[in-house]
C-alpha positions in Angstrom: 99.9 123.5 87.3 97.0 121.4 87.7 96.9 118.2 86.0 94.9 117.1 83.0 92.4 114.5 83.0 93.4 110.8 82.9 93.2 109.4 79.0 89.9 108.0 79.9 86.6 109.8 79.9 85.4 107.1 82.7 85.9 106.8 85.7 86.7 103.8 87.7 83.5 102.3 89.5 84.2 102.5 93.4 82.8 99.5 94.6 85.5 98.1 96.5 84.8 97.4 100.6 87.6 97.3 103.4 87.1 93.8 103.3 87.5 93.1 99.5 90.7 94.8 99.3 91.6 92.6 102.6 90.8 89.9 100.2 92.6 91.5 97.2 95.6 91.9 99.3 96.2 88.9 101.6 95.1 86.4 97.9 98.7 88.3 96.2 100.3 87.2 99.4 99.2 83.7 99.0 99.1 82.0 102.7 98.9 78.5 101.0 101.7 79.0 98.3 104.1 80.4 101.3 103.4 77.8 103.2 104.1 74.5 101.0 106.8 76.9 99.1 108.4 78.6 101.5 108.4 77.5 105.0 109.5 74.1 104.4 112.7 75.6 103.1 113.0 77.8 105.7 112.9 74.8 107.9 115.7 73.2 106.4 118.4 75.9 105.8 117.0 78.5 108.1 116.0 78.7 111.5 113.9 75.1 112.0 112.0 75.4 115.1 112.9 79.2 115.0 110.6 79.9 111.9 107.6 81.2 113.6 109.5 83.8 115.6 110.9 85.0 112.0 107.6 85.3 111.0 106.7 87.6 113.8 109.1 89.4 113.5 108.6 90.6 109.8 104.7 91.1 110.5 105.7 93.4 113.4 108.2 95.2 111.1 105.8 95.2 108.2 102.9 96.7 111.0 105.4 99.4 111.8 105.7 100.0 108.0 102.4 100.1 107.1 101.5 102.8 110.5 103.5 105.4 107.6 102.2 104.0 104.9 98.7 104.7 105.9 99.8 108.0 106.3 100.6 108.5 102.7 97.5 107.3 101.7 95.6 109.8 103.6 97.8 112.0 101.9 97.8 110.8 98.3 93.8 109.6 98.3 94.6 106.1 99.0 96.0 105.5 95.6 98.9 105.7 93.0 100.7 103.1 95.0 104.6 103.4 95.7 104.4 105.6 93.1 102.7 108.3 95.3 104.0 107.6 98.4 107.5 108.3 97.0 106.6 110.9 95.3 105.0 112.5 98.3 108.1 112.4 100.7 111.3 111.4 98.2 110.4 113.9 95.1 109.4 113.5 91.3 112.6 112.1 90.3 112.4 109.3 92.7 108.8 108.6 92.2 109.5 108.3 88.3 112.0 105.9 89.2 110.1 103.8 91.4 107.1 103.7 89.2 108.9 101.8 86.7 110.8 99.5 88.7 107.1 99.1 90.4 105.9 98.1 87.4 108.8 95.7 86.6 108.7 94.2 89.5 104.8 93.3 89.7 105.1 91.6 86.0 108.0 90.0 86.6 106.4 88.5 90.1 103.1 87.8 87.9 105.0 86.0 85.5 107.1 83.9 88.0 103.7 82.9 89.3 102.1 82.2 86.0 104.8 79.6 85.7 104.2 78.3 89.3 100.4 77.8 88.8 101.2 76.0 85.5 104.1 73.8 87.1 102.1 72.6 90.4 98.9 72.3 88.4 100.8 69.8 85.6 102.2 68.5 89.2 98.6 67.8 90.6 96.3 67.0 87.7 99.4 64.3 86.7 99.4 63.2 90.4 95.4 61.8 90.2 96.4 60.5 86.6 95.6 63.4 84.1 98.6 64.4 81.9 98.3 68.3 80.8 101.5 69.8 79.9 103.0 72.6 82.5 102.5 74.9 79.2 98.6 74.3 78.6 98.5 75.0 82.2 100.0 77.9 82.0 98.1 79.1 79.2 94.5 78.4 81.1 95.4 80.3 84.0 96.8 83.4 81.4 93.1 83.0 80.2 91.1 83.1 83.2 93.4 85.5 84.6 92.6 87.9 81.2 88.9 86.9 81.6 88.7 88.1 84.9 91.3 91.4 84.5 89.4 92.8 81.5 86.2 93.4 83.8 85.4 95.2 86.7 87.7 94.6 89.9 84.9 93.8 92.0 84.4 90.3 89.9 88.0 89.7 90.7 87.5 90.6 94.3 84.7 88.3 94.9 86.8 85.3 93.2 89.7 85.9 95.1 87.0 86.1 98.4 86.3 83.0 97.9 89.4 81.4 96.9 91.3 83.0 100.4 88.4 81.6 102.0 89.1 78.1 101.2 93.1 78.5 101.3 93.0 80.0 104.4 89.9 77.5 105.9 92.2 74.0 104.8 95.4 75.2 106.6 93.3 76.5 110.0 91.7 72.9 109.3 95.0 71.2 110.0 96.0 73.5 112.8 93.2 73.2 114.4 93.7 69.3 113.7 97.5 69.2 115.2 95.9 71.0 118.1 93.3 68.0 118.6 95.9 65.1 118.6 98.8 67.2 120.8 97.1 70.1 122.8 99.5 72.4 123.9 102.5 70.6 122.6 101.5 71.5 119.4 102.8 75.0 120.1 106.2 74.3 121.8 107.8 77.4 123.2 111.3 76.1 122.2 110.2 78.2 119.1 110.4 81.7 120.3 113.6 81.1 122.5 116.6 83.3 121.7 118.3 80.3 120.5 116.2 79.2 118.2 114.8 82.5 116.9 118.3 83.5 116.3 120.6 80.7 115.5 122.0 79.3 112.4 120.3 80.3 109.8 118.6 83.0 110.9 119.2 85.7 107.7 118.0 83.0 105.7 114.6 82.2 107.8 114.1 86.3 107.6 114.6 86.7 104.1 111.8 83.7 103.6 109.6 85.3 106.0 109.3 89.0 104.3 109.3 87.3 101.0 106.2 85.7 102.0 104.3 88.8 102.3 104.6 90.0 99.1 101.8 92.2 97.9 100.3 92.6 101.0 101.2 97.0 100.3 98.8 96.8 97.4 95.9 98.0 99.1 97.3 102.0 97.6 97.3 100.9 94.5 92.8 100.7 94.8 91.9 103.8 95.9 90.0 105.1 93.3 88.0 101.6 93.1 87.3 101.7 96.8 84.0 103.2 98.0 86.0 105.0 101.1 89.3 105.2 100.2 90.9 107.0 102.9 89.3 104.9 105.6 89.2 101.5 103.9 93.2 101.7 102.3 94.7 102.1 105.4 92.6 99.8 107.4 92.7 96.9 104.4 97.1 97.3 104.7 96.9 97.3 109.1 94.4 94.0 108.9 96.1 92.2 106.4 99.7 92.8 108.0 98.2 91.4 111.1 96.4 88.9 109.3 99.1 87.3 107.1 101.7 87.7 109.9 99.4 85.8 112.7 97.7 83.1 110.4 101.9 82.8 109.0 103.0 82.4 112.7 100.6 80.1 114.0 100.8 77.6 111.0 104.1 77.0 110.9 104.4 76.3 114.9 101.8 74.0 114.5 104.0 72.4 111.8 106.7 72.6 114.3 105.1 70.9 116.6 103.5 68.4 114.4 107.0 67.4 113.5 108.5 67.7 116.8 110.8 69.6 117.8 114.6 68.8 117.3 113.5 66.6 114.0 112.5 69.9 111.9 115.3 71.0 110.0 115.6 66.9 109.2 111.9 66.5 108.2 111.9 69.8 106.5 115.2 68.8 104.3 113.9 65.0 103.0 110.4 66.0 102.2 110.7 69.6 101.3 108.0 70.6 98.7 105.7 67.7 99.9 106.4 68.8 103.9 102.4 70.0 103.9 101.4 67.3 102.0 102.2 64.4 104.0 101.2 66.3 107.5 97.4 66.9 105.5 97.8 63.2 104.7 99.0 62.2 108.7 96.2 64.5 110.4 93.6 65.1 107.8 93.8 61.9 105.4 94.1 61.1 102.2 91.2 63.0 101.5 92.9 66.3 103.0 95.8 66.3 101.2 94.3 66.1 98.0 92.0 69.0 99.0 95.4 71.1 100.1 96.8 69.7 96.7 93.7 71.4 94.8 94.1 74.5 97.3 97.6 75.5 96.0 96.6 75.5 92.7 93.9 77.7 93.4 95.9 80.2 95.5 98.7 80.3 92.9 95.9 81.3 90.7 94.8 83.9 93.7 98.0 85.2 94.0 99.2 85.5 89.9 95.4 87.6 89.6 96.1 90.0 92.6 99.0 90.7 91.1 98.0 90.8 87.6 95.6 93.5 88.8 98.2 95.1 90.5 100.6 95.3 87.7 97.8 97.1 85.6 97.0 99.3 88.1 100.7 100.5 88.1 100.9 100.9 84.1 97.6 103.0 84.6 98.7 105.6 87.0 102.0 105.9 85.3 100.0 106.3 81.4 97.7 108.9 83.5 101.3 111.2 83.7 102.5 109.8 80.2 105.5 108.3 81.2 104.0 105.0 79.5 101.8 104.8 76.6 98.7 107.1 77.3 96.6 103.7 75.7 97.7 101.8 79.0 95.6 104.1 81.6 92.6 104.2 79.5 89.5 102.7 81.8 86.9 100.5 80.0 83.8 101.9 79.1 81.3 99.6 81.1 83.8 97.7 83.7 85.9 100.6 84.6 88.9 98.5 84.4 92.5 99.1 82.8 91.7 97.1 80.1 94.1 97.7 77.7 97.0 97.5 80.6 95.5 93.7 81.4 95.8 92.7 78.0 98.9 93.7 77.6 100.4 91.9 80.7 98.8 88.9 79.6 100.7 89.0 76.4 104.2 89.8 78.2 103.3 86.7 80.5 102.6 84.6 78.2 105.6 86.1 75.7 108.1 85.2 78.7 106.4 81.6 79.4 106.8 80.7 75.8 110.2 82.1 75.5 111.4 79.4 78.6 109.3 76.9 77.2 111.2 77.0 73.4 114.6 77.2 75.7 113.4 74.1 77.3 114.1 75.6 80.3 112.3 74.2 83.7 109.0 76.2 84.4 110.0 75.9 88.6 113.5 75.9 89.0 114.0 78.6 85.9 111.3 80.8 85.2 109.7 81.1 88.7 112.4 81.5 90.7 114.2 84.2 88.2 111.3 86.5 87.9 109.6 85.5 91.2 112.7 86.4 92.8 113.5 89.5 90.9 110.3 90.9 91.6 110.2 90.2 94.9 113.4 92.3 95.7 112.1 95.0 94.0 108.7 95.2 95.6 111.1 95.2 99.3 113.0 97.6 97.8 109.9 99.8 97.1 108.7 99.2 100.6 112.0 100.1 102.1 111.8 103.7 99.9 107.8 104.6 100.9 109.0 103.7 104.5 112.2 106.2 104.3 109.4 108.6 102.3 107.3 108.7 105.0 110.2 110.1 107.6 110.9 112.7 104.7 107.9 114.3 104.9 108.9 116.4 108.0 110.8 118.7 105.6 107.7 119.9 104.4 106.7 120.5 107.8 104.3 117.6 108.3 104.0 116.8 112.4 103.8 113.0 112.4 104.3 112.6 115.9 106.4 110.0 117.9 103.9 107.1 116.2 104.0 108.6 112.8 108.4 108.8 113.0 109.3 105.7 115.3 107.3 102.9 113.3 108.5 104.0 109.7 111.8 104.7 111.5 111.9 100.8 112.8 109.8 99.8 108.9 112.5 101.0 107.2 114.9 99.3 109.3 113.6 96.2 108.8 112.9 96.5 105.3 116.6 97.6 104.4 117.9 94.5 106.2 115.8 92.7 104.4 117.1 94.1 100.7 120.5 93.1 102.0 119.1 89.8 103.0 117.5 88.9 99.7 121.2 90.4 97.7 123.2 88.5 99.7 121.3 85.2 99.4 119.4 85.8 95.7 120.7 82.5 94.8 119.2 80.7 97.8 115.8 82.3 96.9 116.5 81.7 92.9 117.8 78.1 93.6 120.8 79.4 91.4 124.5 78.6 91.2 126.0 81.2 89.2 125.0 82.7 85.3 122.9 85.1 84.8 120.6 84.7 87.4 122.5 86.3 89.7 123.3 89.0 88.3 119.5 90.1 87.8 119.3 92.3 91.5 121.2 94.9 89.3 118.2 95.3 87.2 116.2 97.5 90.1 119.0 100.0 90.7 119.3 100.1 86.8 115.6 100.4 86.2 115.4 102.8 89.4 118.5 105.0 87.9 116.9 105.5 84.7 113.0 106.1 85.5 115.2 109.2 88.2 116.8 110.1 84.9 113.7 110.4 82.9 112.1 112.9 85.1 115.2 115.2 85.5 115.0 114.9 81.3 111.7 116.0 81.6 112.1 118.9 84.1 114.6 120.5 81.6 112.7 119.7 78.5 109.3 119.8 79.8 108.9 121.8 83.0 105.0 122.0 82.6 104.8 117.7 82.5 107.2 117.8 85.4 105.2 119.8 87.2 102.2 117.5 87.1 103.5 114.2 87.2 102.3 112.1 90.7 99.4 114.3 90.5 96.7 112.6 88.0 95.9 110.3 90.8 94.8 113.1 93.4 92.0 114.3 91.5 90.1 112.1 93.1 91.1 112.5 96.7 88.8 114.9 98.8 90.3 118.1 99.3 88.7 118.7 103.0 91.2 115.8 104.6 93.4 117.8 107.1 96.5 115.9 106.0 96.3 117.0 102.6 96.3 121.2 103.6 98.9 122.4 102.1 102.0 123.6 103.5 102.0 127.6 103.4 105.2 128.5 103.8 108.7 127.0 106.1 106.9 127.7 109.6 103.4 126.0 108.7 102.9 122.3 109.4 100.3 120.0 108.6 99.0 118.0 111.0 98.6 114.1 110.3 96.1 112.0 112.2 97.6 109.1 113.3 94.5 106.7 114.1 93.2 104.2 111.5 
């Protein structure tokens, strides 16, 4: 059975380049937020001087992830997201199921980050004597972010351009300024050796490492805004893995080695947060560490509206199949956007920041790390399933050669010790001692379980909706790409190209 038409009678405007949706993708990563959030942790209960070697690593895991992943989005059009993929390799039931935890996890990251932006802005603005409360914050950055989500995704695009730009131009700034006073010191070598790449500490420096590259998959979720979808999806998710995974690498050796080596994990521990801060202050003055100050607000902002945009896109491929409120996937009449999707995840984010805020309950140390952290293991989790969906597809006789099997095979790998990494240490990610907190990693399996449930439901009740769910999203795709020829019967294979 063919599938209807999505609830809209318009259809998206495709005016997304390869290099927007590099922008869209690396902003929900956030190089500045990882870096003042995340590394200086990692320095101080993970690997120290190890750190860049962990971030290696997880960009060459994530490469080998994304080499199958741009295989599904040759075969899915370059959109639907996890949602496709899955459903390509893993079947319906497991598609319905990680479509929903999809879209949990993308509003719970968004939300987590609304809370960030507000928290570090208060943080900031207070800093240079201007008190704004962390809610007021929050609710500014819920407004922009609606402003900019109601319209078409090529305004957000060219924001988020911008706004990588100038994250991404303050931290080369400071490498290139640590390279200046130390020359080749800067980039000790005592970084990448087997005892410091793998000593105490290690799981920990990992689990930080993947959990910086969160959102970087999105680039599946814009095929049907993107002007060539099958060339520019998979070519957005290579460059960005390699982006996000060099630019990681290189900053934090340079942070090594503006520290020295052998005083990291010290450093690291009594300045934490501030780690950044003061080495903008020592190497690119006072004036540069206000400007990094003023950066991570603006890339918390990046990052909450690349995610934002994400989340919508989600709710609108899974209203297309009805498995949310048809409303949801309906596309605006001039912008082309999921309109009605944004608005609503503006109201859940700003329901959930207004629910901590009554409890009186910390806008960091609460609601960020709870929902940051829950969405964050259930995006990994979705990357570890379209990795393992990839490798399925050889039951329906795809040939994806020794490229097309080994990297997903070593993607998946990765990926699934990285879900085991982020379990077994939720409460070093959440900051948490006990309570409920902990407990919230059961929610994917639970969400995942149910959404499985809901399609079997639905292939008893309704065999004709079952039939056509993960396939609203095709209609788009062109029907002359080789990896989309369908498979005839058990001895017929497809053939996937492997190239970019």
């Amino acid at each position: 059975m063919t599938a209807g038409p999505p609830p809209s009678a318009h259809a998206p405007t495709r005016t997304l380049t390869t290099s927007y949706i590099v922008f869209m993708i690396v902003a929900a990563a956030a190089p500045l937020s990882a870096m003042v959030g995340t590394v200086p942790l990692a320095f101080a209960i993970g690997t120290a001087e190890g750190v860049p070697a962990a971030f290696v690593f997880a960009g060459v895991t994530l490469v080998c992830f994304s080499v199958g992943y741009a295989i599904s989005a040759r075969r899915t059009g370059g959109s639907g997201g996890f949602y496709a993929s899955v459903a390509d390799g893993l079947g319906k039931p497991a598609a319905v199921g990680s479509g929903w935890v999809a879209v949990v996890s993308y509003n719970c990251a968004t939300i987590g980050l609304v809370g960030a932006s507000g928290y570090f802005t208060s943080l900031v603005l207070a800093d240079h004597g201007i008190t704004v409360s962390w809610q007021w914050c929050c609710a500014i950055v819920l407004a922009f972010v609606a402003l900019l989500g109601y319209r078409d995704i090529a305004v957000s695009a060219r924001v988020l351009a911008v706004l990588m730009v100038a994250e991404i131009g303050i931290l080369a700034a400071l490498d290139v300024a640590v390279l200046a006073r130390h020359g080749l010191h800067a980039l000790p070598g005592e970084s990448f050796s087997w005892h410091a790449a793998t000593g105490p500490g290690v799981g920990v420096s990992l689990m930080f490492a993947f959990v910086s590259f969160i959102g970087f998959e999105s680039a599946a979720l814009y095929g049907k805004e993107a002007r060539d979808p099958r060339r520019s999806v998979p070519r957005a998710t290579y460059a960005a893995a390699v982006l996000i995974s060099g630019f990681y690498a290189l900053t934090s050796w340079a942070a090594v080695g503006a520290i020295g080596t052998g005083r990291v994990r010290e450093t690291a521990g009594t300045h934490l947060g501030d780690l950044f801060f003061v080495l903008g202050d020592d190497y690119l003055g006072s004036a540069g560490s206000t400007l990094l100050q003023i950066m991570l607000c603006s890339s918390l902002f990046a990052a909450t509206l690349a995610l934002h945009s994400a989340a919508n896109r989600y709710s609108q491929v899974l209203a297309d199949d009805k498995l949310l409120p048809a409303a949801l996937g309906r596309l605006h009449p001039r912008h082309g956007s999921p309109h009605l999707a944004s608005v609503l995840q503006v109201v859940v984010s700003a329901v959930a920041v207004t629910v901590f805020a009554l409890a009186g309950l910390d806008p960091y140390a609460n609601l960020t790390t709870s929902m940051l952290g829950l969405g964050t293991l259930g995006i990994v989790v979705l990357q570890a399933l379209a990795a393992l969906s990839t490798l399925a597809l050889r039951r329906k006789g795809v040939r994806l050669g020794w490229t097309g099997t080994v990297a997903p095979l070593l993607g998946f790998a990765g990926l699934a010790a990285t879900v085991w990494l982020v379990v077994g240490n939720f409460d070093v990610l959440t900051g948490a001692t006990g309570g409920i907190v902990v407990q919230l990693p059961w929610v994917i399996p639970a969400v995942g379980v149910l959404g499985a449930l809901w399609a079997l439901r639905l292939r008893a009740v309704a065999p004709d909706r079952y039939r056509a769910l993960a396939t609203t999203h095709l209609a788009a795709a062109p029907v002359s790409d080789e990896s989309r020829t369908p498979v005839a019967g058990p001895h017929t294979a497809t053939t996937v190209t492997e190239a970019a």
